[in-house]
VOGU-3710 file (C-alpha; in Angstrom, 3 decimals, decimal comma):
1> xxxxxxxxxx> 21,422/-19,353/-8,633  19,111/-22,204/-6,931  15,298/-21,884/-7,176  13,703/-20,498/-4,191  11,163/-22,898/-2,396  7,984/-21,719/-3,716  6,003/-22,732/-0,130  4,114/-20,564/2,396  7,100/-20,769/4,890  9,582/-19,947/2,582
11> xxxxxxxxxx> 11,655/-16,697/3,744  13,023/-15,999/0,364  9,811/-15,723/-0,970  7,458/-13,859/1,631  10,609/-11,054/2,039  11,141/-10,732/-1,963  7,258/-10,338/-1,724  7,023/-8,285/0,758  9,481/-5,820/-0,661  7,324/-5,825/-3,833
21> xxxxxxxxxx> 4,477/-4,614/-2,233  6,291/-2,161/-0,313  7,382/-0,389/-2,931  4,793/2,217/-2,995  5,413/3,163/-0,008  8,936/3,284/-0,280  8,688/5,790/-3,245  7,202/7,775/-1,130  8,585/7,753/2,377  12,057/8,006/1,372
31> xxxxxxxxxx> 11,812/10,732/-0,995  9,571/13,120/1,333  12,401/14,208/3,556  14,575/15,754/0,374  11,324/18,303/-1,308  12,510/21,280/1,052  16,525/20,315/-0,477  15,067/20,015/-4,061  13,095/23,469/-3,574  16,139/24,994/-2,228
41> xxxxxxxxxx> 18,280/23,330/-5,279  16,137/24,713/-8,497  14,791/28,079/-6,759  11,233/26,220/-7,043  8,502/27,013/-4,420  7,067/24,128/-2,541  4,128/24,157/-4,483  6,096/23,082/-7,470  8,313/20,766/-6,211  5,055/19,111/-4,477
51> xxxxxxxxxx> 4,015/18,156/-7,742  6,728/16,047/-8,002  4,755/13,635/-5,466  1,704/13,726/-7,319  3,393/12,637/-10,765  4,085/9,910/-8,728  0,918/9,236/-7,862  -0,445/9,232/-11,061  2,190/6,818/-12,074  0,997/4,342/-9,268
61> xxxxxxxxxx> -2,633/5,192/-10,468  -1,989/4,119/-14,196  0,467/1,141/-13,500  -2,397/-0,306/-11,193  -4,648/-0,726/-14,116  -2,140/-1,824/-16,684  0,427/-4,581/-15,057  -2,405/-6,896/-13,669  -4,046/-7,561/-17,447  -0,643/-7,994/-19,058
71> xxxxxxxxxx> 0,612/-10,577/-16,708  -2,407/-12,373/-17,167  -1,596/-12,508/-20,754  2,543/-12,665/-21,029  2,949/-14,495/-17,309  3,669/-12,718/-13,743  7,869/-13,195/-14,441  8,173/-10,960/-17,760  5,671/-8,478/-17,148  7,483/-7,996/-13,137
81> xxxxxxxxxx> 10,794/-7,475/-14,898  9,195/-5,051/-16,808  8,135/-2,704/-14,586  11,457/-3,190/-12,467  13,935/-1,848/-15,730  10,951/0,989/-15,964  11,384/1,682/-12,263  15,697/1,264/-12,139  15,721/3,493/-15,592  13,473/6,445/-13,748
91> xxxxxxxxxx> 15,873/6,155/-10,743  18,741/6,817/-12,488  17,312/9,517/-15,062  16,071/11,412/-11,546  19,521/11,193/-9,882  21,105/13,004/-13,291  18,069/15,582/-13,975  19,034/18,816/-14,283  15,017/20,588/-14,073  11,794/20,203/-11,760
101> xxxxxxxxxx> 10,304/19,404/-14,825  12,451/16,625/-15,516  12,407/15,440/-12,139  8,485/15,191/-12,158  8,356/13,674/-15,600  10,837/10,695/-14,494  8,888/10,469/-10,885  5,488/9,403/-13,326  7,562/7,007/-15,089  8,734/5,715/-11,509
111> xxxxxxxxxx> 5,230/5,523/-10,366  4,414/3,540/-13,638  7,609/1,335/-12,858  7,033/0,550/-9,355  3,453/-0,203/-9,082  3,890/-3,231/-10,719  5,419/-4,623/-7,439  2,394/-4,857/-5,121  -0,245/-5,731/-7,808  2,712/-8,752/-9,432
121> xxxxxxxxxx> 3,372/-9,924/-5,647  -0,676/-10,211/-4,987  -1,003/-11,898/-8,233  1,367/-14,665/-7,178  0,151/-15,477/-3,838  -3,067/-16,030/-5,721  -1,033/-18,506/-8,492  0,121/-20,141/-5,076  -2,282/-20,472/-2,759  -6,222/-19,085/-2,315
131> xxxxxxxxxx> -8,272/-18,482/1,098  -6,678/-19,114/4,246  -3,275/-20,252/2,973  -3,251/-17,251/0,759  -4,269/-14,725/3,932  -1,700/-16,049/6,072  1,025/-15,490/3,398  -0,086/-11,912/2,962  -0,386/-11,460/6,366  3,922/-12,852/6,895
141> xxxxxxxxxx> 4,303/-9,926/3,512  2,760/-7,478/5,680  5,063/-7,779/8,641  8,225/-6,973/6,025  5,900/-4,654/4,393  5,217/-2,446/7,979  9,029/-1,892/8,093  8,899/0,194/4,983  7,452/2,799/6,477  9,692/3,239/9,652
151> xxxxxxxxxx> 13,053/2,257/8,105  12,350/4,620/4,201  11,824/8,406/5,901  15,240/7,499/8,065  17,151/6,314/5,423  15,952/9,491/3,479  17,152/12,182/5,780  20,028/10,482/6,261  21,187/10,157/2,546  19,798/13,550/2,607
161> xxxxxxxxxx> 22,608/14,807/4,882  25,675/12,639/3,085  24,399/13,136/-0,362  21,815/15,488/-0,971  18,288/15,236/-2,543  20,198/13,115/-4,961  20,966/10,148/-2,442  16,913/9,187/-1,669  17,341/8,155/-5,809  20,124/6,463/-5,233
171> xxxxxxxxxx> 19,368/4,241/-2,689  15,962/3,634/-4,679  18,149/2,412/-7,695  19,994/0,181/-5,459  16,469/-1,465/-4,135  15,437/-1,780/-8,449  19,101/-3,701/-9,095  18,836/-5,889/-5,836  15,038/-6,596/-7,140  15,953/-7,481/-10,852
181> xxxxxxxxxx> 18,908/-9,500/-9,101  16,933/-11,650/-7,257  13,727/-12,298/-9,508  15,815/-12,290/-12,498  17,609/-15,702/-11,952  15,652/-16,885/-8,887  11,469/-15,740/-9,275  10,401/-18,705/-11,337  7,018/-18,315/-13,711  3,603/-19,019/-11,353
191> xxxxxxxxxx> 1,152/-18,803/-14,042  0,818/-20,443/-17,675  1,120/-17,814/-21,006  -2,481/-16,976/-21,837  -3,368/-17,331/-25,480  -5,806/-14,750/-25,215  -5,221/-11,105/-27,252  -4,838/-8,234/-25,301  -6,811/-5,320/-26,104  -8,401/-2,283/-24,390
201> xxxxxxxxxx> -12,028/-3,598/-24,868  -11,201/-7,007/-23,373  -9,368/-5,578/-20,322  -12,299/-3,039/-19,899  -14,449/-5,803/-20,132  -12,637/-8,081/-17,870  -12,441/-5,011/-14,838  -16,699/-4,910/-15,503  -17,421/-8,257/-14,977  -15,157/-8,409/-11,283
211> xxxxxxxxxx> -16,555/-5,188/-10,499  -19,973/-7,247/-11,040  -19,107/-10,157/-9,108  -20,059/-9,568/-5,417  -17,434/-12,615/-4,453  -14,657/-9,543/-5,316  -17,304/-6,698/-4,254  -17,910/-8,013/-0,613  -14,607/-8,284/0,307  -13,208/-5,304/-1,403
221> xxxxxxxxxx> -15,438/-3,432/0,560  -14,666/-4,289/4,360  -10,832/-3,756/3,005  -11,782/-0,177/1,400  -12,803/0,899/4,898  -9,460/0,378/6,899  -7,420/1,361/3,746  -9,609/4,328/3,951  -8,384/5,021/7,559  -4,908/4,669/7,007
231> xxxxxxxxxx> -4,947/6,704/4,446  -5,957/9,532/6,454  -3,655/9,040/9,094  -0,405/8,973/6,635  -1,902/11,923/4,628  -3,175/14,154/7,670  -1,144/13,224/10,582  1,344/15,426/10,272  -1,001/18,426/10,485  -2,590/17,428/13,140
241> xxxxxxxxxx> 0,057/16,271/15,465  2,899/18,845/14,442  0,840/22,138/13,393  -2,079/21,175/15,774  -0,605/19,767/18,923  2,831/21,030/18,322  5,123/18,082/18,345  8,539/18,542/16,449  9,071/16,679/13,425  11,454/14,445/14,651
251> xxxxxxxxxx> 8,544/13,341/17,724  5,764/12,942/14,901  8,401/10,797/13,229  8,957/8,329/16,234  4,967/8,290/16,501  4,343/7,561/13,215  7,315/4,628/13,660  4,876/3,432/16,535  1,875/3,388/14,930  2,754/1,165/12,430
261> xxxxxxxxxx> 4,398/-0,939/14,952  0,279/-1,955/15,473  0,589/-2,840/11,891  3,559/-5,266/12,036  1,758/-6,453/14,855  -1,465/-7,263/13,651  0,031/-8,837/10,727  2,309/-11,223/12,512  -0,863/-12,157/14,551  -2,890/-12,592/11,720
271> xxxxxxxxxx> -0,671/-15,380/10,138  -0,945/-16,691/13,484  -4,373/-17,128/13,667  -6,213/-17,408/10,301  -5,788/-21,645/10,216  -7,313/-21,454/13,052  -10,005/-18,626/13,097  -10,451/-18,732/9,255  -11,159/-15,756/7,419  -14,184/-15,224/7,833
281> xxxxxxxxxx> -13,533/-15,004/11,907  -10,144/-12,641/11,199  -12,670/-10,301/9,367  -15,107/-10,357/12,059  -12,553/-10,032/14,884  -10,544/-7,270/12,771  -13,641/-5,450/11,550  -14,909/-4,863/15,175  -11,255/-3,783/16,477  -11,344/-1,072/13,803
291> xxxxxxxxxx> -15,098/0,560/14,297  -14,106/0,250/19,083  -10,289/2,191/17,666  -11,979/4,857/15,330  -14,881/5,291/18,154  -12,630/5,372/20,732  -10,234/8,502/18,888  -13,086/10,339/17,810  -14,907/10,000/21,379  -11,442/11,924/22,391
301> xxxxxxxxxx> -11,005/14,266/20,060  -14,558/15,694/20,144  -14,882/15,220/23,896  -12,050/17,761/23,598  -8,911/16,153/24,852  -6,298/17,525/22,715  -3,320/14,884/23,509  -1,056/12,992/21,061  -1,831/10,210/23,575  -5,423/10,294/22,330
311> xxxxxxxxxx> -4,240/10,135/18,341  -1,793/7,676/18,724  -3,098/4,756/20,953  -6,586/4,142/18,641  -4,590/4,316/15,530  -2,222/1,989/16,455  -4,643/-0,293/17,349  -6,558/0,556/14,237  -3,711/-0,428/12,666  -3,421/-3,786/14,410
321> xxxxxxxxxx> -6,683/-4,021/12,903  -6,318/-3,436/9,862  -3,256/-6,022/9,886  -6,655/-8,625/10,324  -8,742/-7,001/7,798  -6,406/-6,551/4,723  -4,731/-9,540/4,035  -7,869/-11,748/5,084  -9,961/-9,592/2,271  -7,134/-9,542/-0,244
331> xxxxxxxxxx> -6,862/-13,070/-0,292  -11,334/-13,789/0,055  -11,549/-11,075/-3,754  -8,488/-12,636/-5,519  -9,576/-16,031/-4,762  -12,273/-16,286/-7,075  -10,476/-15,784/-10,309  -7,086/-17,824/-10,918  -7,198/-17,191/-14,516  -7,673/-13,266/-14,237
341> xxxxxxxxxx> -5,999/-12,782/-10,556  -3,652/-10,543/-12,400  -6,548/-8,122/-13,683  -8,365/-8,396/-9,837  -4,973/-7,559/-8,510  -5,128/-4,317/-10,836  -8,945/-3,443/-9,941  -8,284/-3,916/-6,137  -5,425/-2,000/-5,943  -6,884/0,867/-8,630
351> xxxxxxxxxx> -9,951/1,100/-6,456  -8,672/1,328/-3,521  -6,032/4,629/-4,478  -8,530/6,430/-6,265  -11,195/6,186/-3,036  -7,819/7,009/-0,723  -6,844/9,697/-2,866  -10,298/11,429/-2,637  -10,089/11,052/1,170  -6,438/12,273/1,544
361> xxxxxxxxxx> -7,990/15,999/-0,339  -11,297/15,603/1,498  -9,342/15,919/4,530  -7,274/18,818/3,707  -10,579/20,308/2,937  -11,981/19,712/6,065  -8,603/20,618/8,183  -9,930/23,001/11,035  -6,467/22,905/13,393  -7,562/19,858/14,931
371> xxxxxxxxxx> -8,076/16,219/15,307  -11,651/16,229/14,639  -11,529/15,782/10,963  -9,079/12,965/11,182  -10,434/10,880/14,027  -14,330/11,342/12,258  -12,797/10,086/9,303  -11,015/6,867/11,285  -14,354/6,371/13,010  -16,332/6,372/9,809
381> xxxxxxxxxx> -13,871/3,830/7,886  -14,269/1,511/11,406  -18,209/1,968/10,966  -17,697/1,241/6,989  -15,282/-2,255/7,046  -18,062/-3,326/10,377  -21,081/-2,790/8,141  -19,677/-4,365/4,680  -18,665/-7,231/6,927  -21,767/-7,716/8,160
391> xxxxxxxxx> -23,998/-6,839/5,471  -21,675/-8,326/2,395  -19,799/-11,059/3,622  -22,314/-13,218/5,741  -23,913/-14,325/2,418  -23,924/-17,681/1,421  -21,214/-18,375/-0,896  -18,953/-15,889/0,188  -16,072/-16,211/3,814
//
């Protein structure tokens, strides 16, 4: 197999990384549909089967920390392949499991596995490119990335009608082999083989001293607050448009398909515009969209108009937003380090589901049978990315 062009514009490239980073996602979205099926098939209540989901979060959780440090040390190539056979192997063992138990065990292991997509793929942009070249790239991954989440819950109920709760495995086992195919022969190596041992106390180490730098700080900061926001809109939504407002499943699933047409959006204008705005303009321009959206939605919802209408419009813009804010941040905390981009790769992405995660159960908390939780939570993730913008990232030496 040829080489892929390893340039900006290259096709190959941004779509094999923008499946990497997807994967997450995908994990998730196109397994969700089949938990009533896999309830129904062991005798399990929901509760159980539920658990399922957060093995796999845990999974995500410890991969983020562990694939960015190693591929600093053994090279991006090895350590990706690595967590692909991890990932194909749990796909497999799930579609053959014969307990709940089983089932959650192998979804850890696929956590594990397929966390070391996004956090590899961010790592090479950063081998690649760094500042505005690297933002636009992420920015052309995000539009492939935004289809995940349409496209995954579809392709899950489907399978879920032709084969079961066994077909969402299957088709993730045909993503892992069509993954290994293609970086296999084609991904060549972006960064040199470290001499440098690899042991707890040097990766511990390493994570303090990015975590001290406010180059990585400042940016990671206006990110957290939009990641913040969307992940209270994929975690909550549901509740507050189906249970709330009453929409059927099948609406909430064309809105939710809409909102994150803002994302694809944003994204496609943010590779656009960053040569031309530079980051440090996308951050301002995106960070102000988010805090008017977020105002906006909880303006509505605690002025009292109770209207899908009123959800749906602000987040999709705040999604649009966010399409500015994430890759331009991404690419301003990775920038700094080239020889541990692997290891910021792993704290950015750690951070950033461990702050999400504690939202996501905040929120179900706070759920009173309307949008007010939800839209004060958007409107406080808007305030937060508009204040770390403004406070963080106008310091000299920083975007």
């Amino acid at each position: 197999m040829r080489r892929m062009p390893l340039s900006p514009g290259s096709v190959w490239l941004t779509v094999l990384l923008g499946l990497l980073v997807a994967l997450t996602p995908l994990g998730t979205d196109s397994y969700v549909p089949t938990l009533p099926a896999i309830a129904q098939a062991f005798g399990a209540p929901v509760s159980s089967v539920q658990f399922t989901v957060t093995t796999f979060f845990f999974g995500i959780a410890a991969g983020q920390l562990v694939w960015g440090p190693l591929s600093d040390r053994f090279g991006r190539k090895p350590v990706l392949l690595c967590g692909l056979v991890l990932y194909l192997v749990s796909a497999l063992a799930c579609l053959g499991a014969d307990s709940l138990a089983a089932i959650a065990l192998w979804r850890f292991v696929q956590g594990l596995g397929m966390s070391s997509g996004p956090v590899i793929a961010r790592t090479i942009v950063r081998d690649l490119h760094s500042h505005e070249q690297a933002a636009r790239m992420l920015a052309r991954m995000m539009v492939v990335f935004g289809i995940v989440p349409i496209a995954a819950p579809l392709l899950g109920a489907q399978l879920l009608v032709w084969w079961g709760w066994q077909g969402s495995f299957g088709l993730l086992a045909v993503v892992a082999l069509a993954l290994l195919a293609s970086v296999g022969p084609g991904l060549p190596e972006t960064a040199p083989r470290s001499n440098g041992a690899v042991s707890p106390a040097r990766i511990v180490m390493t994570f303090a001293q990015i975590l001290r730098d406010p180059r990585f700080v400042a940016p990671f900061c206006v990110m957290l607050g939009v990641q913040l926001g969307i992940f209270a809109f994929v975690t909550n939504s549901a509740f507050v448009l189906v249970e709330a407002l009453g929409l059927s499943a099948r609406e909430y699933s064309f809105l939710f398909a809409t909102v994150m047409i803002g994302q694809i959006a944003g994204a496609w204008f943010t590779s656009r515009m960053v040569m031309r705005l530079g980051m440090a303009g996308m951050l301002r321009f995106g960070t102000r969209l988010a805090f008017a959206s977020g105002a906006v939605a909880a303006g509505l919802a605690w002025g009292g108009v109770d209207h899908w209408l009123a959800i749906v419009l602000p987040f999709m813009v705040f999604m649009f937003a966010a399409s500015c804010v994430m890759p331009n941040a991404t690419a301003a905390a990775l920038s700094p380090f080239p020889g541990n981009a692997g290891t910021a790769s792993s704290v950015l992405g750690a951070c950033a589901f461990v702050f999400g995660a504690t939202v996501s159960m905040a929120l179900g908390a706070l759920y009173d049978g309307s949008a007010r939780p939800l839209t004060g939570a958007l409107a406080l993730a808007g305030l937060w990315s508009l204040v770390a913008e403004r406070l963080l990232m106008r310091r000299p030496g920083l975007a």
